[in-house]
N, C-alpha and C positions, 0 to 999 in steps of 0.2 A: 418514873411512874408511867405503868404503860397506859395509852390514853382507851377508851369503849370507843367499839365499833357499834354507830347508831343502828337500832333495830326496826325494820318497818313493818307497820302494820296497815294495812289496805281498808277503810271503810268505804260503806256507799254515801255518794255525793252527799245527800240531806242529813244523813250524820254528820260527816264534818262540817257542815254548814250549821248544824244543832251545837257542833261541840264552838266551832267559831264564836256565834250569839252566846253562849254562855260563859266560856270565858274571859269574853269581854266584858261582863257585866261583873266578873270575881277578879279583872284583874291578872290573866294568868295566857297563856300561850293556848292553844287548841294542845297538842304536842304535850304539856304539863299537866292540863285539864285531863286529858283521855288515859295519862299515866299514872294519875290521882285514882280515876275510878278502877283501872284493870287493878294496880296495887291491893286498894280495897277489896275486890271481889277475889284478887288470889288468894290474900289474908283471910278472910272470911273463907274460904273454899276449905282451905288447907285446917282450918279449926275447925271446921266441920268434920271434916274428912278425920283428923285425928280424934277429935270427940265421938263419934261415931263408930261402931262397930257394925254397920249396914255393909252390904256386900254392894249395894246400889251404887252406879258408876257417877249420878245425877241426882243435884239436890231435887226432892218432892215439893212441890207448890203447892200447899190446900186450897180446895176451888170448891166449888157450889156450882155448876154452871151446866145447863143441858145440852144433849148432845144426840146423834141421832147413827144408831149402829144399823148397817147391813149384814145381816147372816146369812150365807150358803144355803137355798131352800132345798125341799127333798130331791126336786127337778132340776136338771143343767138349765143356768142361765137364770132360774127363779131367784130371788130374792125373799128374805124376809126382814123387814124395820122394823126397830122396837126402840120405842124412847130410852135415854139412861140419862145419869146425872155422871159428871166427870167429880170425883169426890178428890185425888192429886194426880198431877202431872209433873215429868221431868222430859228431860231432852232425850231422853229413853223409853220413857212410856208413859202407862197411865192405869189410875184405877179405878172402873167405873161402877155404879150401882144399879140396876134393873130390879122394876118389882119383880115379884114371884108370882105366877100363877099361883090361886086360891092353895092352903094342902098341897105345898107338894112336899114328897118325901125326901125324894130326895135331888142331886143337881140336874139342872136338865142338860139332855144330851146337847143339845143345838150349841152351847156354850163350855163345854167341856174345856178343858186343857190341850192347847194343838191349834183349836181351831182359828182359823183367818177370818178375818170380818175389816172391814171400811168403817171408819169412824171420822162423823163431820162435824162441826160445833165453831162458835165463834168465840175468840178472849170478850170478857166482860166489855173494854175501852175501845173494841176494835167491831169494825164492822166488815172484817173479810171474813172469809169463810174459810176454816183449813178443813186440813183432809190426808187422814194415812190409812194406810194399810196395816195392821198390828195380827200379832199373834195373843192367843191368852196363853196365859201362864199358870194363874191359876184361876182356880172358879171356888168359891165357896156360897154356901147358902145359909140366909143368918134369918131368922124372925122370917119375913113376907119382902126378903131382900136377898138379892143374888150381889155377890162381889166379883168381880172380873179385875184382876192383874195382867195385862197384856203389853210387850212390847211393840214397839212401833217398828216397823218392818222395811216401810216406804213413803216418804212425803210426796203428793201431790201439789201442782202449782210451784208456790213460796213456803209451804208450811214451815217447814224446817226453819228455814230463816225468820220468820214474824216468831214461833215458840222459842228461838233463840234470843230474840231482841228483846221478849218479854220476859222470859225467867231472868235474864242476865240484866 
């Protein structure tokens, strides 16, 4: 029987110090503990992944949570803010909601498909501040509500890391 070559996975210190305290308390190795959860979350990936017919590379998180967009103004170097609600998020992107100005017909340009914008918001439990750079993807306009689909382009700071500790 040939015997497995063990496989290392690298966390940061206060994880394994998280995974230490709790698997002391169940009785089980950090090492068993951290093999338990990845297990589960493959399993779970992988029936999503097969249940799914999404082209999406990242499971969607539904959120409610506000969030505050930069767009490109008419002027180099201008900016314009406009509040939005982050409606889901993956380790991919996001899709956010903006009112509509009153009547409008139809999408507005400033949000178009293409466009780059900064996006900063904090998770619900967390009190940091993330921050990417995203593209839209698409724009739709529904009722007195704009939809934006935008991938994420570039994390500032940790983002990347804190969005990955919290979806996963």
């Amino acid at each position: 029987m040939k015997k497995e070559t063990p496989r290392i996975v690298y966390v940061q210190p206060e994880i394994y110090e998280a995974l230490k305290t709790i698997s002391s308390s169940v009785g089980l190795s950090p090492e068993h503990l951290a093999e338990g959860i990845l297990s589960r979350y493959v399993h779970r990936a992988q029936a999503t992944m097969l249940a799914s017919n999404e082209k999406r590379k990242f499971h969607r998180e539904k959120m409610g949570i506000p969030a505050i967009i930069s767009l490109p103004g008419e002027e180099k170097n201008v900016y314009k803010y406009k509040y939005a609600q982050i409606q889901d998020i993956s380790l991919g992107g996001v899709c956010l909601s903006l009112e509509a100005p009153h009547q409008v017909p139809e999408k507005p340009q400033e949000v178009k498909e293409g466009t780059k914008f900064d996006l900063l918001f904090s998770l619900a439990s967390k009190d940091e501040q993330l921050a990417f750079r995203c593209q839209s993807a698409r724009c739709e306009l529904s009722e007195h509500r704009i939809y934006i689909g935008a991938q994420f382009m570039q994390a500032f700071n940790e983002s990347h890391l804190v969005m990955q500790r919290y979806l996963m």
